[in-house]
C-alpha positions in Angstrom: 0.0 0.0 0.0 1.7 3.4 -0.9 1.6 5.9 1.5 1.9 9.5 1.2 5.9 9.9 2.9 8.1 11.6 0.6 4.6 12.8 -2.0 5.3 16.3 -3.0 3.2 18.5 -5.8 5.7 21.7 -6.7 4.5 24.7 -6.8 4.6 28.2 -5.2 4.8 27.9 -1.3 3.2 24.9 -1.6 5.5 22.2 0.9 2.9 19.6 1.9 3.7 16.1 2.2 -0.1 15.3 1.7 -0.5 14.8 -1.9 -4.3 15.2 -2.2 -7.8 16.0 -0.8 -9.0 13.6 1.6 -5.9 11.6 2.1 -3.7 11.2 5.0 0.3 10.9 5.2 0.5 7.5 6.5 -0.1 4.0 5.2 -3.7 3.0 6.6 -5.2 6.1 4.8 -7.5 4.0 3.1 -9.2 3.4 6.4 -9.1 6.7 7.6 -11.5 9.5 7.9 -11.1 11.8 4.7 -10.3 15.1 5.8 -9.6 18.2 4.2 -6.2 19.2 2.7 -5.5 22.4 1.7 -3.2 21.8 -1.3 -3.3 22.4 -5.3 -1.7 21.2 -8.5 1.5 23.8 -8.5 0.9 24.5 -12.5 2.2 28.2 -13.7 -0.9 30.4 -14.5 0.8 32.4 -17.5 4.1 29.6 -18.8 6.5 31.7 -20.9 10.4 31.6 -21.1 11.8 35.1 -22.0 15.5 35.6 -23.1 16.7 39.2 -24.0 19.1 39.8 -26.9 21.1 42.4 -27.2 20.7 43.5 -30.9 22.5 46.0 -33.4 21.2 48.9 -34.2 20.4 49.3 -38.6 21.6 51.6 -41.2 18.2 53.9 -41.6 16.9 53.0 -37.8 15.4 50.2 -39.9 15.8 48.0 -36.8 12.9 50.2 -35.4 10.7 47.4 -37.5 11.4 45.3 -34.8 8.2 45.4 -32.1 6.1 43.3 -30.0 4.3 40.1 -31.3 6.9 39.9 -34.7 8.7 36.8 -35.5 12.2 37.4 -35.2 15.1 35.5 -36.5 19.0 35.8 -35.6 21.2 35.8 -38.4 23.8 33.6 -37.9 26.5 33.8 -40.6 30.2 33.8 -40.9 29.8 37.9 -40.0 27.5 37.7 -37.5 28.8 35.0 -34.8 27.2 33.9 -32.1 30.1 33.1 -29.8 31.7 36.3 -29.5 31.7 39.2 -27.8 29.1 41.5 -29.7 25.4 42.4 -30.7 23.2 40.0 -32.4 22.1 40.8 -35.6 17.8 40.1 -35.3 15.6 40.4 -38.0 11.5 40.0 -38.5 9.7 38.0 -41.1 9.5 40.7 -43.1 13.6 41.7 -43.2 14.0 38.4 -43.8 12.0 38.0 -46.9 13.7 41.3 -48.1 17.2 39.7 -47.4 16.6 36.6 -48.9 15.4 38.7 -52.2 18.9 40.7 -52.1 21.0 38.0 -52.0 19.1 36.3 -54.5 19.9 39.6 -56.7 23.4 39.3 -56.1 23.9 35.6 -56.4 22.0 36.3 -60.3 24.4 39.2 -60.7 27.5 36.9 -59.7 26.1 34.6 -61.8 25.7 36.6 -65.1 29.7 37.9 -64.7 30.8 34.6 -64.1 29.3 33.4 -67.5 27.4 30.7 -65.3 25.0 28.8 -67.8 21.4 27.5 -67.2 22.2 23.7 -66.4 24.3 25.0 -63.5 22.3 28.0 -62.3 19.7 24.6 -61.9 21.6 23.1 -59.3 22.0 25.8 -57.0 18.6 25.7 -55.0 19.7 22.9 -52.7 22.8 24.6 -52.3 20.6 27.7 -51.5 18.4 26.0 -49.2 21.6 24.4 -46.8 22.8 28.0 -46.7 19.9 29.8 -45.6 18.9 27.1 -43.2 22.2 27.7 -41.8 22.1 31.2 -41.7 18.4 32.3 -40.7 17.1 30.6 -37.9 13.5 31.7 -36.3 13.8 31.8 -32.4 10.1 33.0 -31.3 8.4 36.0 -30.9 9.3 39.6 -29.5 7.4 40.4 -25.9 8.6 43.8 -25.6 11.8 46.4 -25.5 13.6 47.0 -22.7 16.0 50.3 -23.7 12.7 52.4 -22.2 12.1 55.6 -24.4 13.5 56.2 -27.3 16.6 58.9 -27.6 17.9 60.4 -30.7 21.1 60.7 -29.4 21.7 57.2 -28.0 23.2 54.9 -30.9 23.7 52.2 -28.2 22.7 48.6 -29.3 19.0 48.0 -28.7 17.8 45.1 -25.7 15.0 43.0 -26.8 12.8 40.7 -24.5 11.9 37.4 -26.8 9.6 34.5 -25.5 11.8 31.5 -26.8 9.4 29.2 -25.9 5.4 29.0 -24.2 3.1 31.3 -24.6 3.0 34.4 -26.1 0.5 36.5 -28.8 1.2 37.2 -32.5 -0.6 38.1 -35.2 -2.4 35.6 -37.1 -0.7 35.8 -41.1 -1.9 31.8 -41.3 -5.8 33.1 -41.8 -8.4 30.5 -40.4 -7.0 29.4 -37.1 -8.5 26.7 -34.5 -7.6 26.0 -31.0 -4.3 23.3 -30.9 -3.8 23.5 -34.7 -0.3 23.0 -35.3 2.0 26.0 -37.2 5.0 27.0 -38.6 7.0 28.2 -41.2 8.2 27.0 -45.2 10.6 27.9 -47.3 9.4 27.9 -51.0 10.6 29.3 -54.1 8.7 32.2 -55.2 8.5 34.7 -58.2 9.2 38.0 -55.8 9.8 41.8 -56.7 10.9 44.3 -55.0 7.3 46.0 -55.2 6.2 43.6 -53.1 8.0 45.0 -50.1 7.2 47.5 -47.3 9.7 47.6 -44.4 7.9 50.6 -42.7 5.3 51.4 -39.9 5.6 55.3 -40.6 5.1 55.6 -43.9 2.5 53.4 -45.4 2.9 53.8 -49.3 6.7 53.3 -49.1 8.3 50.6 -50.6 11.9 49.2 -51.5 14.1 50.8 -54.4 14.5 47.5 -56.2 12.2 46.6 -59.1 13.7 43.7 -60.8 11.4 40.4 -60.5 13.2 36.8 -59.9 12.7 33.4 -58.5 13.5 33.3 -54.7 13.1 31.2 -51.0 10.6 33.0 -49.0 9.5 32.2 -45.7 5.5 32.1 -45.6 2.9 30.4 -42.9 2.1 26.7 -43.3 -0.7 24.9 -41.3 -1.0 21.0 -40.7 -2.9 19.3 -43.1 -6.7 18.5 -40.7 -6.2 14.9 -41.7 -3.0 14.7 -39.8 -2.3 18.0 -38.0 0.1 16.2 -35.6 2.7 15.8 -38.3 4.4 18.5 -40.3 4.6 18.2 -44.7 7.5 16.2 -45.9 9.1 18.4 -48.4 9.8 16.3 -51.8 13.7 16.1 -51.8 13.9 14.9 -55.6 12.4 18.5 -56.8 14.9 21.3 -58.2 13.6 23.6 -55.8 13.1 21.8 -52.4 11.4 23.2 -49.5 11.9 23.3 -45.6 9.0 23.2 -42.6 10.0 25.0 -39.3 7.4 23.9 -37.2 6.9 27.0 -34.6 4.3 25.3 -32.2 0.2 25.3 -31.4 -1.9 27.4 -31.3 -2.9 27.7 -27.8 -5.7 30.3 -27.7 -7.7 32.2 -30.7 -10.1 34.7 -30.9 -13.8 33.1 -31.3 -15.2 34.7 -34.7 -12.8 36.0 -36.5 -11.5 33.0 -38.8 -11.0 34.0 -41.9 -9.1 32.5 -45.0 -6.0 33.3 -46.6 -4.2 31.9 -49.6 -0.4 30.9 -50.4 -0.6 34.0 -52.2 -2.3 36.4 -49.0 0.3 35.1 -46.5 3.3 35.3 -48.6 1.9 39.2 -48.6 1.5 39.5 -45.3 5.3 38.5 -45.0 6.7 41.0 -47.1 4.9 43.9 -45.9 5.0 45.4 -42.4 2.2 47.8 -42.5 -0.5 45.3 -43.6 0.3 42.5 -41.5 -0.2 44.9 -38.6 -2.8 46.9 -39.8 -4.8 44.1 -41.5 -4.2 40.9 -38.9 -5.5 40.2 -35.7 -3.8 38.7 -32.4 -3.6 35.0 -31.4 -1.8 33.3 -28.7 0.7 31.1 -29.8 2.4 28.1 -27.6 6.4 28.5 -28.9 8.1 25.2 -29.0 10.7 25.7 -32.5 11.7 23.0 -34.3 13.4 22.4 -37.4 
């Protein structure tokens, strides 16, 4: 018969041997009068894990971008190490997208000097894929900024307070959400211009200088297929331009009545411009647990 020495439940200044209510601390409970016990399941009310980062500050205060309930990612490259003494370098969906089109403007300018023909240029998106996997990696979602208010003159590097994993809201660029639905992140080729892009809050109609259109990796929402939402896509590895799931975690809680639909085309949008994600999205609470 197991008796209740040595029972604990953690929680906050909770220390009582008696496990539950109506039980006693000794081994002929069973045949004891129940009594009372005043002792609860010690299970955190609000569970979030922050980290801070201390981030660099970008040409243009473009780094300003960065505000509660974003996706960020670090950038993690042979100029930006992580093991030395210096800023991060931290980045939300939107910069990303915006990076990833860059580079794929200079890789297709390298590309045309180095008299690289089509058969070659075809083998270069799993190449592409390994590199950006390696460089970009999503670590949740930002909870708030702790520099307090901003001051022209202060060019120090910025503190941001990130929820690495548990809860924490964002805003919904997947469209119709339900309660435990399992989300996350793809990389896909896409046909991208620089059009597409708005990096700015303060001015709405602004966009980036580029104009060229090209094939590109973009990150844009994926949700679990309803058959099987407990398991992410397997991405075909035979195609010429493969693609990666990060799968980002549940959704814990979502507002009641406001589903609503996007497609590939609506979140990729969402992802590449600032102002109408924020403007045109509403708030969910998301369980963080990253994986790749």
């Amino acid at each position: 018969m197991a008796s209740g020495n040595g029972l604990r439940v953690s929680g906050r200044a909770q220390n009582n041997s008696q496990p539950f209510v109506g039980s006693r601390p000794f081994s002929t409970s069973l045949g004891a009068k129940p009594g009372v016990v005043n002792q609860t399941l010690g299970f955190m009310s609000n569970e979030c894990i922050p980290y801070h980062y201390t981030i660099a500050r970008w040409q243009n205060d473009l780094d300003k971008n960065i505000m509660n309930g974003q996706l960020v990612f670090l950038k993690c490259n042979k100029d930006t190490p992580l093991l030395r003494n210096r800023a991060y370098t931290m980045l939300n969906l939107q910069m990303v997208n915006y990076s990833l089109y860059r580079e794929a403007l200079a890789r297709q300018k390298a590309n045309v000097l180095n008299n690289v023909n089509l058969a070659e240029e075809a083998l270069q998106p799993p190449e592409i894929l390994a590199e950006i996997l390696k460089t970009y990696r999503p670590i949740g979602s930002v909870i708030n900024s702790v520099n307090g208010k901003e001051d022209p003159s202060n060019n120090a590097d910025r503190v941001i307070n990130c929820c690495v994993s548990g809860r924490q809201t964002t805003f919904n660029i997947w469209g119709e959400l339900h309660d435990s639905d399992f989300i996350g992140l793809k990389l896909k080729m896409f046909e991208v211009k620089g059009l597409n892009f708005n990096l700015s809050l303060s001015h709405h109609s602004k966009v980036q200088d580029d104009l060229r259109t090209l094939y590109c990796y973009q990150f844009v929402p994926y949700r679990n297929s309803p058959a099987n939402r407990w398991k992410k896509p397997i991405p075909n590895k035979k195609s010429l331009s493969p693609e990666y799931y990060y799968e980002l975690g549940r959704v814990y809680r979502c507002p009641r009545g406001k589903d609503y639909e996007l497609d590939e085309s609506a979140r990729l949008s969402l992802c590449q411009d600032l102002s109408d994600m924020i403007s045109k999205t509403h708030m969910f609470e998301i369980h963080f647990n990253v994986r790749a």
